[in-house]
BALO-911583 format. One line per field, with one value per residue (C-alpha): residue number from 1; residue in one letter; x, y, z. Coordinates in steps of 0.05 Angstrom, whole numbers. Example, Ala and Ser with C-alpha at 12.3 -4.5 7.8 and 13.67 -1.06 7.14 Angstrom:
<sites>
nr = (1 2)
rest = (a s)
xx = (246 273)
yy = (-90 -21)
zz = (156 143)
</sites>
This chain:
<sites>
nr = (1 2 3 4 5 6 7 8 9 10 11 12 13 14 15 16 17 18 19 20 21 22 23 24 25 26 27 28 29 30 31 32 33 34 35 36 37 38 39 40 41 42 43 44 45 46 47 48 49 50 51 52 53 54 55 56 57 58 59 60 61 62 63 64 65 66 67 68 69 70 71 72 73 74 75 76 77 78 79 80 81 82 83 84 85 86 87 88 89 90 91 92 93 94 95 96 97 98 99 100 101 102 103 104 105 106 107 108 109 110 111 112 113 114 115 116 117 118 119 120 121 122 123 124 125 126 127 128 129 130 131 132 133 134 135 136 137 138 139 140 141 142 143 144 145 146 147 148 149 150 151 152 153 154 155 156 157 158 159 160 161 162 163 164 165 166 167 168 169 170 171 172 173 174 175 176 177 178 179 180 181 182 183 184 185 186 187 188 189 190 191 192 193 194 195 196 197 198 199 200 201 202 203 204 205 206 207 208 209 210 211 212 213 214 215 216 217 218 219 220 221 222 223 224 225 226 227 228 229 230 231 232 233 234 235 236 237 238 239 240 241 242 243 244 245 246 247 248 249 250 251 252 253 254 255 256 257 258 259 260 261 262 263 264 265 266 267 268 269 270 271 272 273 274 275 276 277 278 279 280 281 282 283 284 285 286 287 288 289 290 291 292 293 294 295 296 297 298 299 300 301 302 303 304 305 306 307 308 309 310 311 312 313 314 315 316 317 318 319 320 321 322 323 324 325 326 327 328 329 330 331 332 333 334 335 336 337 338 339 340 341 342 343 344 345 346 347 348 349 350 351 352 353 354 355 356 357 358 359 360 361 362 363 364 365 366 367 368 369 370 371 372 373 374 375 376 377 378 379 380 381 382 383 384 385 386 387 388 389 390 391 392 393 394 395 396 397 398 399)
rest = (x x x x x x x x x x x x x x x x x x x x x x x x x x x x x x x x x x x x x x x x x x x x x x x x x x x x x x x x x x x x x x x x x x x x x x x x x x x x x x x x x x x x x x x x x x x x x x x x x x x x x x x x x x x x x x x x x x x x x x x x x x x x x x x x x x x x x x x x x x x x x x x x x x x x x x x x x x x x x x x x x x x x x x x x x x x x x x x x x x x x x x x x x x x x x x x x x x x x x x x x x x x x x x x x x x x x x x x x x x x x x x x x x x x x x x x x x x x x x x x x x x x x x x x x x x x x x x x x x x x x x x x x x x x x x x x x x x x x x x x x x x x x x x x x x x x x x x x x x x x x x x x x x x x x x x x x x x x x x x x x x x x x x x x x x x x x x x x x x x x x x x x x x x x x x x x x x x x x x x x x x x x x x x x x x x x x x x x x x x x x x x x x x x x x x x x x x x x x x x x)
xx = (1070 1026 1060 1046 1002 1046 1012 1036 982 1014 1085 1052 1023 1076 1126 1089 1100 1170 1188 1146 1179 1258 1297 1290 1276 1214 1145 1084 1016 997 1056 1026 951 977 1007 942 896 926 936 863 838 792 792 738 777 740 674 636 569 552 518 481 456 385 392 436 442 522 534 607 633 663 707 700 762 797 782 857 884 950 921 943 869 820 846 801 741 759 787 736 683 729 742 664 658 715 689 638 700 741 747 755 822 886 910 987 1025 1074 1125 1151 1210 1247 1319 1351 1377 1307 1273 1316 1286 1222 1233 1229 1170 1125 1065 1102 1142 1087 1040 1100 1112 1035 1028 1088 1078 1007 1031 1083 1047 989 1034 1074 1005 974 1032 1011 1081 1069 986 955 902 868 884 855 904 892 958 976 1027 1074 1135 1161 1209 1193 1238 1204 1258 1245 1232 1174 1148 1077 1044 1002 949 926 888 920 890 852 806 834 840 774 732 714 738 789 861 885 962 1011 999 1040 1072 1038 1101 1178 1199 1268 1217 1168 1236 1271 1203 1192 1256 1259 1183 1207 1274 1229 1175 1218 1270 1195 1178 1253 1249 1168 1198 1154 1215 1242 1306 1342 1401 1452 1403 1402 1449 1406 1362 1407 1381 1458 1473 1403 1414 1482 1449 1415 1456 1482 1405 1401 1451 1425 1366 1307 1271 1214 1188 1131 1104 1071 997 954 910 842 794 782 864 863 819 855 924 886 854 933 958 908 897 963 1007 1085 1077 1019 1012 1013 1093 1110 1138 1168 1177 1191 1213 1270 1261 1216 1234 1186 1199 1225 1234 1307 1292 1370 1367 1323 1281 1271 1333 1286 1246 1288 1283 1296 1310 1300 1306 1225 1248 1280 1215 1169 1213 1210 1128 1117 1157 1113 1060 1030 1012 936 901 943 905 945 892 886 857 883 856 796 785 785 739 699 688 701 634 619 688 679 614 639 700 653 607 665 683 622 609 539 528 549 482 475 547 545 582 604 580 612 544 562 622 594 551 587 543 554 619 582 525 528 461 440 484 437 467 431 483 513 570 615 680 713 650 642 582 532 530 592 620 595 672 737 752 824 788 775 835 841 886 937 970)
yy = (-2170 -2234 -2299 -2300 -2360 -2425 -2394 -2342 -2294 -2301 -2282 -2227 -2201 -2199 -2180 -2146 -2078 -2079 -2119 -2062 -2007 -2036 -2002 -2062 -2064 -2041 -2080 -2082 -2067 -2140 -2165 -2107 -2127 -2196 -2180 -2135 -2190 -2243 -2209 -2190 -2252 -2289 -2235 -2182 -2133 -2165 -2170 -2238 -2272 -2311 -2367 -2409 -2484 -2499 -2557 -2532 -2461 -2460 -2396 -2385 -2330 -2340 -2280 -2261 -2295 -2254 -2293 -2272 -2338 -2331 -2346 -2413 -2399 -2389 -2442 -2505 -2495 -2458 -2522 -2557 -2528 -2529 -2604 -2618 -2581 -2623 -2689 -2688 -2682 -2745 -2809 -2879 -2888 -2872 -2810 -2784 -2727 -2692 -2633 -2584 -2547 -2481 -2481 -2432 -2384 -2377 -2379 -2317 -2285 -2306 -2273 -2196 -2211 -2263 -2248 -2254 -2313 -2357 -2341 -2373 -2431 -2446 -2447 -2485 -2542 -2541 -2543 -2592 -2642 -2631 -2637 -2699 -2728 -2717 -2749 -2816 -2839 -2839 -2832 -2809 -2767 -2706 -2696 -2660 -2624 -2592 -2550 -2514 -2463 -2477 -2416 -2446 -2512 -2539 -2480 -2430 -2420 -2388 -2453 -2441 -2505 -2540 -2600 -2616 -2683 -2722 -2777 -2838 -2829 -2778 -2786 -2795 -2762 -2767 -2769 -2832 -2884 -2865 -2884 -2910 -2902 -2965 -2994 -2948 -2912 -2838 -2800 -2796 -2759 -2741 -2713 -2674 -2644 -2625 -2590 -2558 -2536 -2505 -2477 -2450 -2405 -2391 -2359 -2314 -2292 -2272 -2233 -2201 -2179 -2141 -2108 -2147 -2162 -2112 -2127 -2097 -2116 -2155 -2171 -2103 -2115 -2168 -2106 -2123 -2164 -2196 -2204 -2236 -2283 -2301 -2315 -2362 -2398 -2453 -2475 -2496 -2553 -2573 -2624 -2593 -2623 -2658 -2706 -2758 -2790 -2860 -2866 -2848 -2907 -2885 -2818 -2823 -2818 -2761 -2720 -2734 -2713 -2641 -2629 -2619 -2591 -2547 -2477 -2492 -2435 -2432 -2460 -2496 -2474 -2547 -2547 -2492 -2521 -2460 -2392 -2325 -2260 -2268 -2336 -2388 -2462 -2503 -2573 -2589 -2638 -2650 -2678 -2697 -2747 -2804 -2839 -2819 -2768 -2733 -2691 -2640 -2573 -2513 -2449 -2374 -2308 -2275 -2227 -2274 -2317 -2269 -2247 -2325 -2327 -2257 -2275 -2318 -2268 -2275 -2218 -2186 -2227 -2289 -2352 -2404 -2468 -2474 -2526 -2551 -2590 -2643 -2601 -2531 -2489 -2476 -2540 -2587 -2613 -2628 -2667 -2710 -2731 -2756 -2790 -2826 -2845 -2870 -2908 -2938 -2897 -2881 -2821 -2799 -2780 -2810 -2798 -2749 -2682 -2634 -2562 -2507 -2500 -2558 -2538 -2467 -2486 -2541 -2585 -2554 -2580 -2593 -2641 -2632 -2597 -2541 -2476 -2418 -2345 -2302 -2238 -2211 -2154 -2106 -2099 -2078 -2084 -2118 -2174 -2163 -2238 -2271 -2345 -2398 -2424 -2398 -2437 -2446 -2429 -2359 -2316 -2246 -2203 -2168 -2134)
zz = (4970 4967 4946 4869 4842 4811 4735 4679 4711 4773 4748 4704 4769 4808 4750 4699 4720 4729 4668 4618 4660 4653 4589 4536 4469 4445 4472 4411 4427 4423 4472 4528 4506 4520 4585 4605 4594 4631 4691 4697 4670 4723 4769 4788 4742 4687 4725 4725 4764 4826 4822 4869 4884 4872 4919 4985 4976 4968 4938 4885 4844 4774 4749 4680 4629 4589 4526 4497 4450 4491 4552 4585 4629 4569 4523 4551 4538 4467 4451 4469 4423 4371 4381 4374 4317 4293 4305 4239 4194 4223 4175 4197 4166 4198 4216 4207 4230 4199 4213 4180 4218 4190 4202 4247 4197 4178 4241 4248 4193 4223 4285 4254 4195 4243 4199 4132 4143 4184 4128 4087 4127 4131 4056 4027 4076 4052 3984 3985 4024 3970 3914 3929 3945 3876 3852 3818 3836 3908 3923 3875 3909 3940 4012 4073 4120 4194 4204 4275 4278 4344 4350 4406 4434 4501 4537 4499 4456 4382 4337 4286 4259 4240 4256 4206 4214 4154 4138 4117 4036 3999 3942 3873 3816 3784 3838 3843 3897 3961 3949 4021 4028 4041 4123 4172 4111 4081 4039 4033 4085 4035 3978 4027 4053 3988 3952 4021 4018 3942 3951 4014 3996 3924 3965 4011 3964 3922 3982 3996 3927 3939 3996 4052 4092 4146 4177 4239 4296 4267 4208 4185 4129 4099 4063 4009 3959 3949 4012 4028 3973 3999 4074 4044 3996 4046 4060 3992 4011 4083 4092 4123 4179 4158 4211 4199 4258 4273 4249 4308 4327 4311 4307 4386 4390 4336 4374 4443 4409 4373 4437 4478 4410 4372 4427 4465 4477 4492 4567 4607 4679 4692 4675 4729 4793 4831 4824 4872 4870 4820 4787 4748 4758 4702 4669 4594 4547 4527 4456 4446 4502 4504 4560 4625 4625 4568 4623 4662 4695 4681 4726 4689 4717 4715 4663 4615 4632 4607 4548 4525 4531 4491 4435 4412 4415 4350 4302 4305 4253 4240 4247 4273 4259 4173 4137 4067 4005 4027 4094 4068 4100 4039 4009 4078 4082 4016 4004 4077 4052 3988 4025 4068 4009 3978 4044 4051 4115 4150 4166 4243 4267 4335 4374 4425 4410 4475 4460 4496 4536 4574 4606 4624 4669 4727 4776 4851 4889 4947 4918 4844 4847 4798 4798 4781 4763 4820 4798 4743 4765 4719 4713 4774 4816 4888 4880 4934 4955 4981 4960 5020 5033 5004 4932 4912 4843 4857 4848 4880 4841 4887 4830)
</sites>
């Protein structure tokens, strides 16, 4: 068997079969769709085109990607174009970011009602942050939110949580004039946790009781509405982890920080550092320990490697970018053009914005001449021309 490649495909290559094949509990649709579409992604399995220099002639072939949101591959240039469109709603205030972490009794919960449960945490962040803000005691204001969904710690461990960024003020009340919060200071971390808390527990007991919870495993007995209620009685009395951040130190820093954060999914290729027939050796952060002790390694067997990445598989149809108050889909444009009227802003007319048709189409890696698509092949096919030179690019798939 060839040596797999130091990336998730490569382990899902080599390991794939085996892992779906082994008696385990029972794999969804999405986690094999997931598994199916990494493996081929990049490769001629999924077709693709060859393209060649206008200049010298030097001739490459690009595979096909598989376009799946769980792909460490296919997030770049999908955040990318996201990040331009992005860049027409940024303020020139500062920007905070705050988290909003469910603790591990729920996070349990969370595990068997992903859909239900994200949707939850989603939506009473949104709402507390929106609520305290409104609050004349503390800003007074409408604010905008950009919230990303992360299921995962930095060993790919179960640990649902947002980050949400906000800009430092929102516009009052009435409409007329932006209320900037105090310098390096947004809300009270205590009262964001203690309504996210009580809007939290309200909201899942609400859907216990509708019967949009399933439970199973050593959950099973929490069908009953007493003994649910009892599970979560002694969350009622814990503090909830709500962490507020250092303001970022401008737009160009906002969109640097969304760019690593926004499409990221449990582990970048980039962290892997060895891996062979049995095991996957990839770096973590150690967030108990501070400085340079933080960053360690970590050694898993292949199976329990790719059990940690499906898990956070998410559920057909759950979005995991949302946008709140000021920055709501809807109304977004309309309310950043009153913020920067109230700002005294120009408009941004003249700053150059990346489109995603810029990064389809790179220079040649000989002279950075024009590439020029000569062939288009299908899935599966063999292109007629071959590449000038081997590219460490170009991935065969010896699956």
């Amino acid at each position: 068997m060839a040596r797999p490649h130091l990336e998730v495909a490569g382990i899902l290559a080599a390991h794939g079969d085996a892992y779906v094949a082994r008696p385990r509990g029972h794999l969804s649709r999405g986690q094999l769709k997931v598994i199916s579409a990494i493996r081929a992604c990049r490769t001629a399995a999924l077709g693709g085109h060859v393209a060649r220099c206008a200049t010298c002639r030097h001739v490459e072939i690009a595979y096909n990607s598989c376009r799946n949101r769980h792909c460490p591959k296919c997030q770049g240039q999908t955040a990318r174009a996201w990040l331009a469109e992005r860049q027409a709603d940024l303020l020139p205030v500062p920007y905070y970011h705050v988290v909003f972490t469910l603790p591990a009794p729920v996070a349990a919960i969370a595990f068997q009602n992903k859909a239900v449960v994200y949707d939850l945490l989603f939506r009473t962040a949104a709402d507390t942050l929106l609520t305290i803000a409104a609050d004349p005691k503390h800003l007074g204001a409408r604010i905008g939110i950009t919230s990303v969904l992360h299921s995962w710690g930095s060993a790919m461990t179960h640990h649902p949580h947002v980050h949400m960024i906000v800009p430092g003020g929102g516009i009052s009340l009435d409409g007329e004039r932006w209320v900037a919060c105090r310098p390096g200071f947004f809300l009270p971390v205590r009262v964001l946790s203690r309504l996210f808390r009580r809007l939290f527990l309200e909201k899942l007991l609400a859907a216990h009781k509708a019967g949009h919870l399933t439970f199973f495993g050593d959950h099973a007995s929490l069908a009953d509405a007493r003994a649910f209620a009892a599970y979560l009685a002694p969350l009622r009395k814990i503090e909830w982890v709500v962490y507020a951040k250092r303001p970022f130190g401008g737009p160009e820093a906002v969109l640097a920080y969304l760019s690593r954060y926004t499409h990221r999914v449990a582990i970048a290729n980039s962290r892997l550092i060895a891996l062979d027939q049995h095991d996957v050796t990839f770096r973590w952060k150690d967030y108990r320990v501070e400085g340079r002790d933080r960053q360690k390694r970590m050694t898993l067997a292949t199976d329990e490697f790719i059990r940690r990445f499906l898990i956070h598989v998410l559920p057909k149809g759950l979005h995991r970018i949302r946008h709140y108050g000021l920055l709501a889909r809807g109304t977004c444009a309309a309310n950043v053009a009153r913020a920067r009227e109230l700002l005294a802003v120009k408009k941004r007319e003249n700053e150059p914005t990346e489109t995603v048709g810029d990064t389809d189409k790179p220079p040649c890696p000989c002279c950075g001449g024009r590439m020029i698509v000569i062939e288009v092949f299908e899935r599966g096919a063999t292109p007629r021309y071959r590449p000038t030179a081997p590219t460490s690019a170009i991935r065969i798939d010896t699956s």
